[in-house]
C-alpha positions, 0 to 999 in steps of 0.5 A, spaced: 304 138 169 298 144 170 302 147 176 308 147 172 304 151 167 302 155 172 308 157 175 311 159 169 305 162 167 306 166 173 313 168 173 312 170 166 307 175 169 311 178 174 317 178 170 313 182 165 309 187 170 316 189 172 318 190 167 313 195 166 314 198 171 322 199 170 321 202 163 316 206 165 318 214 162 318 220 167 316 226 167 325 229 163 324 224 160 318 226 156 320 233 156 325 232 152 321 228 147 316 233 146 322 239 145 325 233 140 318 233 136 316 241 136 323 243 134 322 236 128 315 240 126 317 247 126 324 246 122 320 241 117 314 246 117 314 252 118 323 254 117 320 251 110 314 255 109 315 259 101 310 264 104 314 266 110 319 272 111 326 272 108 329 273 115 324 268 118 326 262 113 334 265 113 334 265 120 329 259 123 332 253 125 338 258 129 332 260 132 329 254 134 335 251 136 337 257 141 330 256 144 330 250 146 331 251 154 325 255 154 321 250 150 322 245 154 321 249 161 314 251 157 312 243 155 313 242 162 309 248 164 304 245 160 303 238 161 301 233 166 302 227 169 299 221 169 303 215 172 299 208 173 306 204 174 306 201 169 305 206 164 303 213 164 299 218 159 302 226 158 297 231 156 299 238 153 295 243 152 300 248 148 296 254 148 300 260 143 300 268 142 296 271 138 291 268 132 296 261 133 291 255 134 291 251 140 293 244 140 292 238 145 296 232 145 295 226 149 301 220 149 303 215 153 310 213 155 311 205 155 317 200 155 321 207 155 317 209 148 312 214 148 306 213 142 302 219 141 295 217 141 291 223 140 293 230 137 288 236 136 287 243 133 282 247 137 
């Protein structure tokens, strides 16, 4: 009986590390998940913003969505990799132009998923 528990316990155990390493996201695949959130951002928040210019609240959302290539050559400019197999944890450090705060952000991709888990304003 106890090693009937055990082997089972065991496939279980492998099926699931597998299944780890199966659904751990690449490097595409978290480019265009950070392309996805920033555009979400500056459209929700910045397009919006009553203090911005007429021009930039008239035309916002047309210029983030043309932009978009060049955001995401930028993210993967900006991030690294940590691939542990089973998953992986990306840290960017978006640097903007200017008197822009910068931003850290660290995420990690499981399951196919990316949970971020840490996010700073310096």
């Amino acid at each position: 009986m106890k090693s009937l528990l055990f082997n089972c316990v065991t496939a279980l155990s492998i099926g699931f590390i597998g299944c780890l390493c199966l659904t751990n996201p690449g490097q595409e695949d978290y480019q265009d998940y950070a392309t996805d959130q920033i555009v979400f951002y500056v459209k929700d928040k910045i397009c919006s913003e009553r203090g911005s210019a007429i021009f930039l609240r008239r035309y916002c959302h047309t210029l983030v969505d043309t932009s978009r290539k060049q955001l995401v050559r930028f993210l993967s400019q900006k991030t690294q990799r940590h691939n542990y197999l089973l998953f992986s944890v990306y840290s960017t450090d978006i640097l903007l132009p200017g008197i822009l705060p910068r931003f850290q952000f660290k995420t990690i991709g499981i399951l196919e998923n990316f949970y971020i888990f840490e996010s700073d304003q310096i």
